[in-house]
C-alpha positions as CSV (number, residue, x, y, z in Angstrom):
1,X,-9.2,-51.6,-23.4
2,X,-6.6,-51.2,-20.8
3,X,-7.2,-47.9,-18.8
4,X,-6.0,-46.5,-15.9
5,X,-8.0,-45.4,-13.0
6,X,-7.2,-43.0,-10.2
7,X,-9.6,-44.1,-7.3
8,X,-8.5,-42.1,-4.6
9,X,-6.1,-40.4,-3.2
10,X,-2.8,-42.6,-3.6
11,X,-5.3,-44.9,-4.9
12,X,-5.2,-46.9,-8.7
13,X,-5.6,-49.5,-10.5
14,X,-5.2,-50.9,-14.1
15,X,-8.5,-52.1,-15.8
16,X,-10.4,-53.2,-18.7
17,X,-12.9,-51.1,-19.9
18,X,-15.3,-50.3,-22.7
19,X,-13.8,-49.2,-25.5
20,X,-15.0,-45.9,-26.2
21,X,-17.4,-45.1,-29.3
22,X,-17.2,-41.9,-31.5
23,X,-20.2,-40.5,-30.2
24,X,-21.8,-37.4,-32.6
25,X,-19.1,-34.6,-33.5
26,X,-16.4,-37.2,-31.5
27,X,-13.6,-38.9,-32.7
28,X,-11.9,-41.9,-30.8
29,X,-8.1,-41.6,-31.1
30,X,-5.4,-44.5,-30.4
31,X,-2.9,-43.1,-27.9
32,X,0.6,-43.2,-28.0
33,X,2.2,-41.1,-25.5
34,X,0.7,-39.4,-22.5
35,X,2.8,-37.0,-20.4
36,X,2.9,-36.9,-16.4
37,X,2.3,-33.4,-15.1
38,X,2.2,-31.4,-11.9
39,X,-1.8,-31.1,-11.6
40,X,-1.8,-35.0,-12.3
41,X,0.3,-35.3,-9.1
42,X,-1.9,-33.1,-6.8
43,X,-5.1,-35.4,-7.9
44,X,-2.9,-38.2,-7.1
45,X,-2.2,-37.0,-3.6
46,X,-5.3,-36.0,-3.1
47,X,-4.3,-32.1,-2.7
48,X,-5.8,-31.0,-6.0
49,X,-8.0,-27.9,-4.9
50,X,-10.5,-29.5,-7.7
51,X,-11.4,-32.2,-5.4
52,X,-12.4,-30.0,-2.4
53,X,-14.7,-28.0,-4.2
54,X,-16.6,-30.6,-6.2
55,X,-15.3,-29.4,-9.5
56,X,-13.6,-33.1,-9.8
57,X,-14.3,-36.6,-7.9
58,X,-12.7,-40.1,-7.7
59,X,-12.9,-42.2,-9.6
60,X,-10.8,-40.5,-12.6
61,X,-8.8,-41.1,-15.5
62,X,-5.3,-38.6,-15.7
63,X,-4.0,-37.6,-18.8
64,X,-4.4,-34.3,-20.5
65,X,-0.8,-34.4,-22.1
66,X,-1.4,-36.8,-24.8
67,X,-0.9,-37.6,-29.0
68,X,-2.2,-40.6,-30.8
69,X,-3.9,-41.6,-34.3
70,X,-7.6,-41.1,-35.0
71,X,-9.3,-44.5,-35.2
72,X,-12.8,-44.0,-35.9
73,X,-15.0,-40.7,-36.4
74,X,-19.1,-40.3,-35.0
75,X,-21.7,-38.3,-37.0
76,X,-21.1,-35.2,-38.7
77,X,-16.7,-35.7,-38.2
78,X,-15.1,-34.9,-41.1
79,X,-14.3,-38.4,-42.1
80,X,-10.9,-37.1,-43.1
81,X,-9.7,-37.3,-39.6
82,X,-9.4,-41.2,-39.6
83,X,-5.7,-42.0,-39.8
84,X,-4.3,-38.6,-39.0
85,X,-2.3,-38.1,-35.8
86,X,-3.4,-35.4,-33.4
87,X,-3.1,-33.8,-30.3
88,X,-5.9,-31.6,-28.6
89,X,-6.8,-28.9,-26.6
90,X,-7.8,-30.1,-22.9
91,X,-10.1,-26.8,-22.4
92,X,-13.8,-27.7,-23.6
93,X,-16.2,-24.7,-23.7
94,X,-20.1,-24.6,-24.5
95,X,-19.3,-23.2,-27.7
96,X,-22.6,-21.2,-26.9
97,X,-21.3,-18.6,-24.8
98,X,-19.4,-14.8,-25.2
99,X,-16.5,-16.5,-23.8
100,X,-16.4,-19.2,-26.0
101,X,-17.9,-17.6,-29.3
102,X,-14.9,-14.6,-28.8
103,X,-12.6,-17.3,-28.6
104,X,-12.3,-17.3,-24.2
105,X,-13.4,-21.1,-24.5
106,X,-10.6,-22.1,-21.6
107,X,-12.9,-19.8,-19.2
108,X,-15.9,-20.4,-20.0
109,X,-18.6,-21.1,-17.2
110,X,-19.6,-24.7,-17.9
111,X,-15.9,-25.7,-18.7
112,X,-14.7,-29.0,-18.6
113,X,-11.1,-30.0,-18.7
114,X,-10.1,-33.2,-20.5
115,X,-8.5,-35.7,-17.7
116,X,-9.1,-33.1,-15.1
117,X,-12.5,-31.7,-14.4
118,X,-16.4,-32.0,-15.2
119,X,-15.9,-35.7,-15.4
120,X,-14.1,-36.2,-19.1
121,X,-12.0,-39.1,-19.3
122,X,-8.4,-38.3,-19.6
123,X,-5.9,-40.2,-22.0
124,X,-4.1,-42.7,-19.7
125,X,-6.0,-45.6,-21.4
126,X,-5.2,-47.1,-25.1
127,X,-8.1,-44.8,-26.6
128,X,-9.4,-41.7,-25.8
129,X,-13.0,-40.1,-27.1
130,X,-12.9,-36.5,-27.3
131,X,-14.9,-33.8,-29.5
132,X,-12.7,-33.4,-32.9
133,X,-13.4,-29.6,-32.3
134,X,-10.8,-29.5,-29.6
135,X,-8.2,-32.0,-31.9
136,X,-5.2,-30.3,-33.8
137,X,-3.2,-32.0,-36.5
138,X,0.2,-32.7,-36.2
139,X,2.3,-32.7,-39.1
140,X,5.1,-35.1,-40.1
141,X,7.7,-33.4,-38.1
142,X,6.2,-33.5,-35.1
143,X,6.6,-37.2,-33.9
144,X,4.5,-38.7,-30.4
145,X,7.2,-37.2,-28.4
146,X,6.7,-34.0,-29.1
147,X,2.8,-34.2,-29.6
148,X,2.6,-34.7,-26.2
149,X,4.3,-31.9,-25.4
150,X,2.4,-29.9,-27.4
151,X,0.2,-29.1,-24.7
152,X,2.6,-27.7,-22.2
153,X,4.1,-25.9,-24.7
154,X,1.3,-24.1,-25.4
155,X,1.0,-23.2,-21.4
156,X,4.6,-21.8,-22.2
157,X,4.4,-20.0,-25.7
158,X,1.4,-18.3,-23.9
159,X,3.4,-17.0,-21.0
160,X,6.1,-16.4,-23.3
161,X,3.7,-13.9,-25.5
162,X,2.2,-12.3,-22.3
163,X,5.4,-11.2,-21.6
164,X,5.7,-8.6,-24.6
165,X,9.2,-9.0,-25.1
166,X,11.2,-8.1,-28.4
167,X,14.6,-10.0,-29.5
168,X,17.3,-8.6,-27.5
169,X,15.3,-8.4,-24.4
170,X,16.0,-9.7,-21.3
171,X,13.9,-12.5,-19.4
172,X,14.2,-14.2,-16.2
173,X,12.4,-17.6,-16.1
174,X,11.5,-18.8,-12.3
175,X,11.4,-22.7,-12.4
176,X,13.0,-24.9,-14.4
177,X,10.5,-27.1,-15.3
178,X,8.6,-28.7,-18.2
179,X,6.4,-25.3,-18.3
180,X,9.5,-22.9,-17.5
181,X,12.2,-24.6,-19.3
182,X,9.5,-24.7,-22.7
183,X,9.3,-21.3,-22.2
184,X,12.9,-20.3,-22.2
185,X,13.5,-22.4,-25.3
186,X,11.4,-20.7,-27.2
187,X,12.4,-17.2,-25.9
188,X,16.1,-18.1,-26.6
189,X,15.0,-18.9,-30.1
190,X,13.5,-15.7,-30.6
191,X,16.4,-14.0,-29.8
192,X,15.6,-13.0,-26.2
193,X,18.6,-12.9,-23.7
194,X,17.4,-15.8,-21.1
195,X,18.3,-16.5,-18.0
196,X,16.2,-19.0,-15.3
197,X,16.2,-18.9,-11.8
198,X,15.3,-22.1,-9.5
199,X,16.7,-24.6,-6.4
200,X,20.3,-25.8,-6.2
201,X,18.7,-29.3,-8.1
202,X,19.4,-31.6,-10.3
203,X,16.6,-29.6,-12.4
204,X,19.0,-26.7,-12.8
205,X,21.8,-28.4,-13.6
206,X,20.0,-29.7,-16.8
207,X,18.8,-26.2,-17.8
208,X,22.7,-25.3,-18.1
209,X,22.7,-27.3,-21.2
210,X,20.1,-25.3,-23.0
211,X,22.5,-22.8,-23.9
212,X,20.8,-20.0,-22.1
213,X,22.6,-16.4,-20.9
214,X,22.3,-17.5,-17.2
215,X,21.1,-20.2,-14.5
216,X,20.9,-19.2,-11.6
217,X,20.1,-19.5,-7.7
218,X,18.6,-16.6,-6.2
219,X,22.1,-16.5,-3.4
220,X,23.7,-15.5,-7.1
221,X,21.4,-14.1,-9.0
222,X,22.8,-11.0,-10.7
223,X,21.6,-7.6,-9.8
224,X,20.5,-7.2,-13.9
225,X,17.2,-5.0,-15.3
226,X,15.1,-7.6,-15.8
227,X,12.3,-6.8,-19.0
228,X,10.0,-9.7,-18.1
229,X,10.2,-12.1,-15.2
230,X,7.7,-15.5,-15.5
231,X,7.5,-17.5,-12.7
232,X,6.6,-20.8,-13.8
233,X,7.2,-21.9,-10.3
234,X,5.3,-23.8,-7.4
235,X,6.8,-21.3,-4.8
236,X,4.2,-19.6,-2.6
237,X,6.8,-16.6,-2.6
238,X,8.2,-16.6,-6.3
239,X,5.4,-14.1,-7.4
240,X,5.8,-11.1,-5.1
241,X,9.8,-11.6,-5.8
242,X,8.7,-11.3,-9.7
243,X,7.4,-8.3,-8.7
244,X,10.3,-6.8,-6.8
245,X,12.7,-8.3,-9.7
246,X,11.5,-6.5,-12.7
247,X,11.8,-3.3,-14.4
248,X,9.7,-0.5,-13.6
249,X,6.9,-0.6,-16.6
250,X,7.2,-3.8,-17.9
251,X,5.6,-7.3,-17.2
252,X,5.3,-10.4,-14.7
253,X,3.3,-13.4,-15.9
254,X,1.9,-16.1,-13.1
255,X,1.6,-19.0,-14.7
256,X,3.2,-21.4,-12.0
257,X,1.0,-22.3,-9.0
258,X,1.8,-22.6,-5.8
259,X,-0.1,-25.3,-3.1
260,X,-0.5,-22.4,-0.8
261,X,-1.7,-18.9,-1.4
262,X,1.0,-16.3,-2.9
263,X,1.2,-12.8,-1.7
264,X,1.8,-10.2,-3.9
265,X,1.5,-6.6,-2.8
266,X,-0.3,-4.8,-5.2
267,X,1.4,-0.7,-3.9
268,X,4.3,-2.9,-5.5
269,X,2.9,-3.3,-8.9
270,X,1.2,-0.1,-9.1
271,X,4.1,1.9,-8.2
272,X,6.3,0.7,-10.4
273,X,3.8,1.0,-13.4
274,X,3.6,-3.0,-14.1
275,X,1.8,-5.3,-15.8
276,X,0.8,-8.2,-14.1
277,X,-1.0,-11.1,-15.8
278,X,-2.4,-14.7,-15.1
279,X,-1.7,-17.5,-17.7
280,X,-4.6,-20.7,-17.4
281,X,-4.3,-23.1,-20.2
282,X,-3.0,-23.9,-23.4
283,X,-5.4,-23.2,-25.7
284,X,-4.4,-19.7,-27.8
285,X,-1.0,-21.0,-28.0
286,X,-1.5,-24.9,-29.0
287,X,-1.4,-23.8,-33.1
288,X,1.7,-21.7,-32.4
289,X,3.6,-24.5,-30.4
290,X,3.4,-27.3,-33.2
291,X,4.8,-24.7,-35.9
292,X,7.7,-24.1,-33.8
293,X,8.2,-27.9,-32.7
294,X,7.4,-28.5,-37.1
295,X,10.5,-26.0,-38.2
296,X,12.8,-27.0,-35.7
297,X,13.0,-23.9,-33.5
298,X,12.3,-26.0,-30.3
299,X,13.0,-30.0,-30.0
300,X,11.2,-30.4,-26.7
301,X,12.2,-33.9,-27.1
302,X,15.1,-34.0,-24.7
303,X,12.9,-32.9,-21.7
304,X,11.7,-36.3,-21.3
305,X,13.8,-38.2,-18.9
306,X,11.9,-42.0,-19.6
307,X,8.9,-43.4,-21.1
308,X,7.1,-46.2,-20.0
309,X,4.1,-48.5,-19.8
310,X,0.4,-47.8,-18.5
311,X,1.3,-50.1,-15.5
312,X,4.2,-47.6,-14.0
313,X,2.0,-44.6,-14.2
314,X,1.2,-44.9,-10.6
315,X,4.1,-45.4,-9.7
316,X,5.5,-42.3,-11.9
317,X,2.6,-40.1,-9.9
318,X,4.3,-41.5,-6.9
319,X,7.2,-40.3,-7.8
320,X,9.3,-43.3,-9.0
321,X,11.3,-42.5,-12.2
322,X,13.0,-45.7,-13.7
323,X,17.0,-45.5,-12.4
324,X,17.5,-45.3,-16.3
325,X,15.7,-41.9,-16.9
326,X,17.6,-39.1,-18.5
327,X,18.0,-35.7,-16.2
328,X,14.7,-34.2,-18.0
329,X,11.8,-32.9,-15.8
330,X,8.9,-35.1,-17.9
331,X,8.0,-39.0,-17.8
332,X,5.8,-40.3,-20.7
333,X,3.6,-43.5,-20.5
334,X,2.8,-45.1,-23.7
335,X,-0.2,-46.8,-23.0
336,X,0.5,-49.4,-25.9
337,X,3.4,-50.6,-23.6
C-alpha cells in the first residue's frame, strides 16, 4: 500500500509498504479521509515536544484525524465490523490500569497515541490497523467528511462540557480554529450566547458566517461578563487573559496549546473563586460528537477548505493549501487520491 512517511524534520516521502494484517482484537480499515492538524505540523517541523523527550521518533506515520471502511477483522473481532464505516479514538490505554478500567484511558501511563506517540502508525496510508476497541461506528448521516472530524470534535464537545454552561449563557471562544470554531458551533446550538475572539485573519473573517453573537479582536472586544471563556488558542498569553476575562466563580478551560510556556497567575484564579481545567484528548466526547454531526445540530463540513491526495500531504504540513481551497481552517487527504 501507498503510505506516507515523516522521516525527519521537514523530511517525507511517499512509499509502498506492507499491507497491514488484522492482528488479534485488530481490525484493518480502508481510509478515506485523514485530516491535517496542528500537532501533525509541530512533528513536521520538528518542534513537537514528543520528539525531545523520546515519547516519539522519526520515522512516523501522521494521521490521527481519520474515517474509513473496515476491511478485514483478526481473532476474537466481532466479525460484524467488516463493511461498517468507523472512525476511532487515537488514545490507547492498557485497559489494565485504574485509569483505564475507571474510564481515564487518554491518561493512562503506558498510553500510546494513534499517529502520534508509542510508535502506532497513524492513518496517512490507504489502510490503517488499529484495535476495534478504540473504533466507533458512524451512522449513515455522518459521511467521510465529517468522520474525520469526529475526532476534533470530540477535543471540542469536551471543552465545551468543561465549561458548565446552561442555554442562555454567555461564552467567549479564544481561537478560531478547527478545535475553537467546533466548539462554538455546538455551544451556539445549545442555545449559549457565543462570541470568539482571535487575530485580524482571514480565520476570523470566516467565523463571522457562523452566525455567532460576536467576533471579535481583543482592540474591540466588549467589556461583557463573560460565564466561560475557552481558549482554544496557540497563544503563550491567551490563558492568563482567560483568567482576567471571566466572571468571578465560573470557568476557563485550556485546551489550546501554546509552543512556549503560558503563565497564569494562580492569586488570579483563586481570588476570583474560578475553575480552571485542562482538556487532553477526545476520548469522553467522541460518542457525543457523532450524535450531534447524525441529527444535524453541527455540519462540520464546511470547515474544510480542500481535500486532496496522499502526495500533497507534505506539502499541506508545509503549509501549502491548493489556491482553490475554501476560507475553512482544515485540509483533508484522501489517501485513495
Amino acid at each position: 500500500m501507498r503510505a506516507f512517511a515523516l522521516t525527519g524534520p521537514r523530511q517525507f516521502e511517499v512509499r509502498d509498504e506492507p499491507d497491514p494484517v488484522a492482528g488479534p482484537g485488530q481490525v484493518v480499515v480502508h481510509i478515506e479521509r485523514v485530516g491535517v492538524c496542528g500537532t501533525d505540523v509541530e512533528f513536521f517541523t520538528g518542534e513537537m515536544s514528543y520528539l525531545h523527550t523520546g515519547r516519539a521518533a522519526y520515522p512516523m506515520r501522521l494521521g490521527h484525524e481519520w474515517s474509513g471502511t473496515v476491511t478485514s477483522v483478526g481473532d476474537g473481532v466481532d466479525p460484524a465490523w467488516l463493511g461498517r464505516r468507523t472512525t476511532g479514538d487515537t488514545m490507547l490505554g492498557c485497559g489494565r490500569c485504574d485509569r483505564c478500567l475507571s474510564g481515564r484511558h487518554h491518561v493512562c501511563a503506558e498510553l500510546v497515541e494513534v499517529g502520534i506517540s508509542g510508535g502506532f502508525a497513524g492513518a496517512l496510508a490507504e489502510r490503517l490497523a488499529v484495535p476495534a476497541s478504540a473504533l466507533h461506528a458512524l451512522p449513515d448521516a455522518v459521511d467521510a467528511v465529517s468522520g474525520a472530524l469526529v475526532e476534533p470534535g470530540g477535543n471540542a464537545l469536551r471543552a465545551l462540557d468543561a465549561a458548565s454552561l446552561a442555554a442562555g449563557d454567555r461564552l467567549l471562544v479564544m481561537g478560531p480554529g478547527t478545535i475553537g470554531l467546533l466548539t462554538a458551533q455546538f455551544a451556539h446550538a445549545a442555545g449559549i450566547e457565543v462570541h470568539v475572539l482571535g487575530l485580524p485573519l482571514p480565520a476570523l473573517e470566516f467565523a463571522k458566517g457562523f452566525g455567532f453573537a460576536g467576533v471579535w479582536t481583543d482592540a474591540d472586544l466588549p467589556l461583557l461578563p463573560w460565564d466561560a471563556v475557552i481558549d482554544a488558542s496557540n497563544a503563550a498569553a491567551l490563558p492568563s487573559r482567560a483568567v482576567e476575562l471571566v466572571e468571578p466563580g465560573r470557568r476557563v478551560v485550556f485546551i489550546g496549546l501554546a509552543g512556549a510556556p503560558s503563565l497564569v497567575d494562580s492569586r488570579s484564579i483563586a481570588l476570583k473563586d474560578v475553575t480552571a481545567v485542562g482538556i487532553l484528548g477526545a476520548s469522553a466526547g467522541l460518542d457525543g460528537t457523532i450524535d450531534r454531526f447524525a441529527s444535524g445540530a453541527v455540519d462540520p463540513r464546511t470547515l474544510v477548505a480542500a481535500t486532496v491526495g496522499l502526495e500533497r500531504a507534505g506539502d499541506v504540513l508545509g503549509g501549502w493549501r491548493p489556491t482553490d481551497a475554501g476560507a475553512g481552517p482544515k485540509i483533508h487527504i484522501d489517501p485513495r487520491l
